[in-house]
C-alpha positions in Angstrom: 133.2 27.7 -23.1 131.7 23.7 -22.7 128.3 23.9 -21.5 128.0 23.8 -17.4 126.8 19.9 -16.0 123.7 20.3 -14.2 125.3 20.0 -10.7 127.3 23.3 -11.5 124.3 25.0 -12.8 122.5 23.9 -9.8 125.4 25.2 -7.9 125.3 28.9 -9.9 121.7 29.2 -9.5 121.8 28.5 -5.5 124.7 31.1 -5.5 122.9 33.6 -7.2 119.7 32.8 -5.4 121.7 33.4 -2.4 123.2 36.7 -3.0 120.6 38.6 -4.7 118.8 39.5 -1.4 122.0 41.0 0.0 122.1 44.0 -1.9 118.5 45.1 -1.5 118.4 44.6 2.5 122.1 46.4 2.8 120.5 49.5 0.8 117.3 49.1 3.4 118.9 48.4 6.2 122.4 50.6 6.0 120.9 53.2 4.0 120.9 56.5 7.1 124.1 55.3 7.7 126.0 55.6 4.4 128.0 57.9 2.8 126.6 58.9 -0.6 129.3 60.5 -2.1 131.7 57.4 -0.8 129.3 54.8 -2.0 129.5 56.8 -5.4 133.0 57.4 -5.6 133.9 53.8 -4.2 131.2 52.0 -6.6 132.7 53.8 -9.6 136.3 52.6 -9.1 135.2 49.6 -8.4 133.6 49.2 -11.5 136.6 51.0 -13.6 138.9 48.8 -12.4 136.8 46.1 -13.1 136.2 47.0 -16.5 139.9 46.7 -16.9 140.6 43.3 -17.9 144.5 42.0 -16.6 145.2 39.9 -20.0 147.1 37.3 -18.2 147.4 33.4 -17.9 145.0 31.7 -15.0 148.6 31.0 -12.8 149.9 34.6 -13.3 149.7 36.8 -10.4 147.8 39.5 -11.0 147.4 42.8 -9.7 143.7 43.4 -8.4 142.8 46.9 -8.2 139.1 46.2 -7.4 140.1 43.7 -4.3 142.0 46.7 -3.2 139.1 49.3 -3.6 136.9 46.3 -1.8 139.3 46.1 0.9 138.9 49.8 1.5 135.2 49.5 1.7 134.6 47.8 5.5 136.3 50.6 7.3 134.6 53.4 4.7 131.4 52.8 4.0 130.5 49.8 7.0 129.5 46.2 6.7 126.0 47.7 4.4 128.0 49.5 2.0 130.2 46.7 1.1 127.8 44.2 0.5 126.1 47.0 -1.4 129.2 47.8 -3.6 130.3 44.1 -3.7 127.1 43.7 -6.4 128.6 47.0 -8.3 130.6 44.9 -10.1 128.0 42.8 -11.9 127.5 46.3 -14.6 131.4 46.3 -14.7 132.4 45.8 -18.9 133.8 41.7 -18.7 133.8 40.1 -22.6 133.1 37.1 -20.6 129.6 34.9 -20.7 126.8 37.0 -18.8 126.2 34.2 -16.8 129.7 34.2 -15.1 129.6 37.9 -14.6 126.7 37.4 -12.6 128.3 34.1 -10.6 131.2 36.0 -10.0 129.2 39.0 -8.6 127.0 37.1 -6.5 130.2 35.2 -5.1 131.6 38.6 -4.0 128.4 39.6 -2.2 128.2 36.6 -0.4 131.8 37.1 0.4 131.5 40.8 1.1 128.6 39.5 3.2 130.8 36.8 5.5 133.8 40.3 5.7 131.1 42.5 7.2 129.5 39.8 9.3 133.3 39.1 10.9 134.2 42.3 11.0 131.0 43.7 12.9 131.3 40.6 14.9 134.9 41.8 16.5 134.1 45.1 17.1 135.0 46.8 13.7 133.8 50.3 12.8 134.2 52.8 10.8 138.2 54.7 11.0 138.4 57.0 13.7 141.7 59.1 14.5 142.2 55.8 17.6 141.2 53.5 15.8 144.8 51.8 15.5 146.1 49.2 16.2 142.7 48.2 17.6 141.0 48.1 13.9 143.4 45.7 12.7 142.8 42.4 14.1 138.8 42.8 13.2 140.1 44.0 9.7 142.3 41.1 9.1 139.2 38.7 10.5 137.0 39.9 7.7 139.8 39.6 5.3 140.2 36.0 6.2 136.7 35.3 6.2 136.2 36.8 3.1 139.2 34.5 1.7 137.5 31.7 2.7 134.0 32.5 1.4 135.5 32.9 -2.0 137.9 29.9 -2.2 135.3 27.8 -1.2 132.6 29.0 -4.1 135.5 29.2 -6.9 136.1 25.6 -6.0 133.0 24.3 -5.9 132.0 25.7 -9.6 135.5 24.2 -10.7 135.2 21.2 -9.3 131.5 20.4 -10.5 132.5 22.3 -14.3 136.1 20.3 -14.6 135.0 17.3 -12.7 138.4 17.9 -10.5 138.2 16.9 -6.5 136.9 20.0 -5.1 140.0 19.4 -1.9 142.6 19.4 -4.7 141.0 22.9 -6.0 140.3 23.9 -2.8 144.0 23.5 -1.5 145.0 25.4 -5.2 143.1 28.5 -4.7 143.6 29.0 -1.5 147.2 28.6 -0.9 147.8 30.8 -4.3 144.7 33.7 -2.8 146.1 34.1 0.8 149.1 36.2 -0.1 147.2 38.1 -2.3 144.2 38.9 -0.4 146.8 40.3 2.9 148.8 42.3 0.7 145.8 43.6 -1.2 144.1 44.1 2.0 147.0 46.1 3.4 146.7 48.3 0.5 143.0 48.8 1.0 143.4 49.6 4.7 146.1 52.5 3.6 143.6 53.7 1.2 140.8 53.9 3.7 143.2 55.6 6.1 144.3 58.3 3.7 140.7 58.9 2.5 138.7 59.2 5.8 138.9 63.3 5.7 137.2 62.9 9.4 140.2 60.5 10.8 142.7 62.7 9.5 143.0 61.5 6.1 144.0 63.4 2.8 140.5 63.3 1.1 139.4 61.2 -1.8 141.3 63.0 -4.8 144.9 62.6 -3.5 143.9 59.0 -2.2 143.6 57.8 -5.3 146.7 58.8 -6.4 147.4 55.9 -4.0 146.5 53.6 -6.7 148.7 55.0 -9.5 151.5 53.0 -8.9 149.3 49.6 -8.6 147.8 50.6 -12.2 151.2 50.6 -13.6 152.2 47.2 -11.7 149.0 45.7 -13.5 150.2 46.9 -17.0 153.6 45.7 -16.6 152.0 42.3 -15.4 149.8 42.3 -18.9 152.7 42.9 -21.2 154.5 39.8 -19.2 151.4 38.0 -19.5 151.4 38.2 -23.1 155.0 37.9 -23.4 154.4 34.5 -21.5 151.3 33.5 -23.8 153.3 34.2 -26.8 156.5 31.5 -25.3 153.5 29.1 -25.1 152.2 29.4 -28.6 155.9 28.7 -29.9 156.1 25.5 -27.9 153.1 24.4 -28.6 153.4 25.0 -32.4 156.6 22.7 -32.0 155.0 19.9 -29.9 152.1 20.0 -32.4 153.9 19.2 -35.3 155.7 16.9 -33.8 152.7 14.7 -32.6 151.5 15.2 -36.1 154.4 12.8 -37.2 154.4 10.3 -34.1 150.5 10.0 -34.3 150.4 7.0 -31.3 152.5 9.2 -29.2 149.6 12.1 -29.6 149.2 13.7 -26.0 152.3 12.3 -24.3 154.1 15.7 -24.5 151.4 17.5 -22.6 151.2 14.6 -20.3 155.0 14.1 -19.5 155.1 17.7 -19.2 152.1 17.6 -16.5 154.2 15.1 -14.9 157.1 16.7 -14.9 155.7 19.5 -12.9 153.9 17.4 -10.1 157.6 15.8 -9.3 158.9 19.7 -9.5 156.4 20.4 -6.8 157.2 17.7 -4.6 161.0 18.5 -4.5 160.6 22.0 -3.9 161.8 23.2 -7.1 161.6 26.9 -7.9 158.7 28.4 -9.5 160.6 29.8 -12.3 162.4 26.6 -12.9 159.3 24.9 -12.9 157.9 27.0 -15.7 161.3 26.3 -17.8 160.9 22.5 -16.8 157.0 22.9 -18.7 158.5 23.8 -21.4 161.3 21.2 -21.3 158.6 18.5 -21.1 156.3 19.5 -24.0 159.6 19.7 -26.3 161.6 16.5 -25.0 160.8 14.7 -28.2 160.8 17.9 -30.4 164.1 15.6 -31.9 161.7 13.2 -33.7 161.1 16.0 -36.4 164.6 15.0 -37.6 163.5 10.8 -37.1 162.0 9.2 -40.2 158.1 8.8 -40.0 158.5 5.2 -40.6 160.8 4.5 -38.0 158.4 6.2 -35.6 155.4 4.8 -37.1 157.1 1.0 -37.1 155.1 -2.2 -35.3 157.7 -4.3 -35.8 161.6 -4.3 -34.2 163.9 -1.4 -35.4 167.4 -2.3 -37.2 170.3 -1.2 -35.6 170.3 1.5 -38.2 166.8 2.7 -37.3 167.4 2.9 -33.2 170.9 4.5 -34.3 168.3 7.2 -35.8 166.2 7.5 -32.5 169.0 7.5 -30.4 169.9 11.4 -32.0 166.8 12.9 -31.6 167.7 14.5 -28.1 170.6 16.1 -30.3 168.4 16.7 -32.9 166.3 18.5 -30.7 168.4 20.9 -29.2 169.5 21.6 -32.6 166.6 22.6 -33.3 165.3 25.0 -30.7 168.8 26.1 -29.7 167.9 29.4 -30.7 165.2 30.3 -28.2 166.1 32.1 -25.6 163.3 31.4 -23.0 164.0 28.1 -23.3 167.0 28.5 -20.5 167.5 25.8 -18.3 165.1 23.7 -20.5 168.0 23.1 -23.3 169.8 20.7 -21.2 166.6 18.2 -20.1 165.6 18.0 -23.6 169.6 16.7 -24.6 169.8 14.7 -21.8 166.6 12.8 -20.6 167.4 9.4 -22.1 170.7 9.4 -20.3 170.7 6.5 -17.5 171.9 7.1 -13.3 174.1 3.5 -14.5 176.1 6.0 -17.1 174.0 3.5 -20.1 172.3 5.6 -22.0 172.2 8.3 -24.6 173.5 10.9 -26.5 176.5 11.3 -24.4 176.3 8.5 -21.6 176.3 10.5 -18.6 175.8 9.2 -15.0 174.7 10.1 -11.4 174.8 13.4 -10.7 176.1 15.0 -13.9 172.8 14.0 -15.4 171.3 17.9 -15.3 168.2 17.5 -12.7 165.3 18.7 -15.6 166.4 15.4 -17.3 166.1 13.4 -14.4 162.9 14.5 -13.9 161.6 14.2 -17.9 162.9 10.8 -17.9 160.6 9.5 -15.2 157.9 11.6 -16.2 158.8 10.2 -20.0 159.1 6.5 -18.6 155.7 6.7 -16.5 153.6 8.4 -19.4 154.7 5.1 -21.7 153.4 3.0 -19.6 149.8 4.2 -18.4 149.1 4.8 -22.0 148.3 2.8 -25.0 150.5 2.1 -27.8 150.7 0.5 -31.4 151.8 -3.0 -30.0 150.4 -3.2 -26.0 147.8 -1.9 -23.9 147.9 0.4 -21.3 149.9 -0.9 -18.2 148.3 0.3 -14.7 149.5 3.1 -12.7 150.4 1.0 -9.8 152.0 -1.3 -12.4 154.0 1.9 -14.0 155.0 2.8 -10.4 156.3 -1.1 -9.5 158.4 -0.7 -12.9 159.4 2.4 -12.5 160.6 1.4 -8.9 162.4 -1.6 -9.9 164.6 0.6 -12.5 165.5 3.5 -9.9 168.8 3.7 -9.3 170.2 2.0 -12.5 167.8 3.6 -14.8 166.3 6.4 -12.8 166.8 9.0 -9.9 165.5 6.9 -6.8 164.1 10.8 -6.0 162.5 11.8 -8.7 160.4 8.0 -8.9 159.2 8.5 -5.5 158.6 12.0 -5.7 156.2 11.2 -8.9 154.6 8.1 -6.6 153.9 10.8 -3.6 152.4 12.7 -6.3 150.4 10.8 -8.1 148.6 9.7 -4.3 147.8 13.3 -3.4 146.4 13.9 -7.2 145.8 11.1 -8.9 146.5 10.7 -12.3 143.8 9.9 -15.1 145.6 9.3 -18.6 143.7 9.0 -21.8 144.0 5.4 -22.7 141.9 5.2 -25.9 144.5 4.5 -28.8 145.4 7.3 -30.3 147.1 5.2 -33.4 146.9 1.6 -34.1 147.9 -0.2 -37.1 145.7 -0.8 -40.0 143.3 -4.4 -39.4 145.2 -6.2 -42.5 148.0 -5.2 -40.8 148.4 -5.8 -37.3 151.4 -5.8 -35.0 153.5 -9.1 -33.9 152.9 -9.0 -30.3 156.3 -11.0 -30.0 158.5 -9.2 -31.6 157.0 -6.1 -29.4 157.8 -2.9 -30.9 161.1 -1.3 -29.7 159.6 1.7 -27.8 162.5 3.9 -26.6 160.7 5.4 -23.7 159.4 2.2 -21.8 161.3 0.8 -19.5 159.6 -2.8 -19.8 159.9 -3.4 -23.5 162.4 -6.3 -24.0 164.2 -4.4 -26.9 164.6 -1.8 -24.8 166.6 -4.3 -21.6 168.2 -5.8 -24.7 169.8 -2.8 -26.5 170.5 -1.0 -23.2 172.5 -3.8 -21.5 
């Protein structure tokens, strides 16, 4: 973990400054009023489940046993008690940094502490056998309250720590939280329901039988998890060693992959063809294994011979990952994203719509990541520039959709590429600025009008 910037450590300390308090006036203040033996009960799940980490990648839905339990806690234990509990979970077991264990259980106090202010506010109290449907819109109010509370402090520390617009994280955690939060919710209410002995409930012991079923869901969600994490280390091992023999290109999978995602998003694509589409961007190139170095490495023009050898590394390619079957849909935009909407281009010259949609999307993504970065013989072209070029070529070259769909993307979130040189040619050897290196994924290089025409 980098070291925080002082803003974010500003921003922990302020956080943690303002939820230490909470606990210590809720065990004051709510103390005739609580339950021991729910306080007890409840505070110990919530730090068991706690303890038990979900191995699973940041965009992974994930169970959440302990947002459950905390959901259970409002119409249990009152407003006190769940603030109370809320700052169980800094003594939960969490392998990660002190210091974020005790961000993160600050920034559920303070959340806990917006739930029960809400929730008092409209009325709620503790279950009662009439409670229903009256305890539900106060119960949903605190829910939301407590959503908001928590988006709103998770992206503030990300945006201060990654230096990311906080609306652009803001927008991210909450649209992915909501779902979750009502669902999980749900299941708390249930649980309260079933455990209140004095509002007809079951009791305790056959309530938490309740959360069997969610502690299997969270095991089957780890072993995808690290099935998923395992896919990953495969494609990066692949994308590594190919930017280990194209050193200038180092970088421009992740990045055409990154783009390739932000046009997915803006034309609705499916979430599981997204993922496949990651993948397909990262290995587009994976080809150039078969590509001599020094064809890849060249400043100068390439021979007919040598372009003849960069125009098979899309076969190449799916030659060599044919074989993994995650891959899916992935297959096809790695063959085909140097094909051209005009029916020009290569391996197999296919036009309009029989161009497969990932490779659409790769070769604008491929196209756009040429230009906004530097490369052995030219600088860095502009984003506004990349978008004019990439404008002028739709229809011929590209999918008119997929260049705007990149352009509304690249307005809502910006795009910062890393324009230092990641290769340039020895000083007693520089480049012939005009003979302009044939580069096969920009759309501007002369070579590239010429040998495509």
């Amino acid at each position: 973990m980098n070291p925080l910037p002082l803003k974010a450590r500003f921003f922990v300390a302020a956080v943690v400054l303002a939820a230490a308090p909470l606990p210590v006036i809720a065990a004051i203040r709510g103390w005739d009023d609580l339950s021991l033996v729910d306080c007890v009960a409840l505070g110990l799940l919530l730090v068991l489940t706690d303890s038990i980490v979900a191995r699973g990648s940041h965009d992974l839905a994930k169970i959440a046993l302990s947002s459950v339990i905390s959901s259970a806690c409002l119409p249990l234990v009152g407003g006190w008690g769940t603030i109370l509990l809320a700052s169980t979970t800094v003594i939960a077991y969490d392998p990660q940094p002190f210091i974020k264990r005790v961000f993160n259980a600050s920034q559920m106090t303070l959340a806990a502490a917006a739930a029960a202010g809400t929730f008092a506010l409209l009325g709620g109290e503790a279950i009662r056998p009439d409670s229903f449907p009256y305890l539900l819109l106060p119960f949903l109010a605190a829910l939301g309250a407590h959503c908001l509370v928590n988006g709103t402090l998770v992206a503030g520390i990300v945006s201060l720590y990654q230096g990311v617009p906080v609306k652009i994280v803001f927008h991210g955690t909450m649209a992915g939280s909501i779902p979750g939060y009502v669902g999980y919710g749900l299941f708390g209410l249930l649980l309260a329901v079933l455990w209140d002995e004095d509002g007809a409930g079951v009791g305790p012991t056959a309530a938490i039988l309740l959360l069997l079923p969610l502690f299997v869901a969270r095991w089957a969600y780890a072993q995808y998890a690290e099935e998923q994490r395992a896919y990953d280390r495969t494609v990066r091992a692949l994308m590594t060693a190919v930017e280990t023999k194209d050193l200038y290109t180092r970088g421009h999978s992740e990045r055409v992959s990154a783009a390739s995602v932000l046009i997915a998003r803006v034309i609705g694509m499916r979430e599981d063809r997204v993922q496949s589409l990651r993948y397909a961007g990262m290995l587009h190139d994976v080809g150039k294994l078969g590509v001599p170095t020094r064809v890849l490495q060249k400043n100068g023009g390439l021979t007919e011979g040598e372009f003849a050898s960069i125009q098979l590394h899309p076969v190449q390619g799916v030659e060599i990952i044919r074989e993994i079957e995650f891959l899916d849909e992935a297959v096809a935009g790695i063959q085909h994203h140097h094909e051209r909407l005009d029916g020009r281009g290569y391996p197999m010259g296919l036009a309009g719509d029989d161009i497969p949609e990932f490779a659409r999307v790769i070769a604008v993504a491929d196209a756009f990541d040429s230009m906004t970065t530097t490369r052995s013989y030219r600088g860095a072209r502009t984003v506004s520039e990349a978008m004019t070029e990439l404008r002028r070529c739709a229809g011929d070259q590209f999918d008119p959709r997929m260049v705007e769909a990149l352009v509304t993307a690249i307005d809502e979130h910006g795009w910062s590429p890393d324009e230092t040189p990641a290769y340039a040619p020895p000083a007693d050897e520089p480049f012939d600025q005009e003979a302009r290196a044939f580069d096969h994924d920009d759309p501007t290089s002369a070579l590239f009008r010429d040998r495509t025409s």
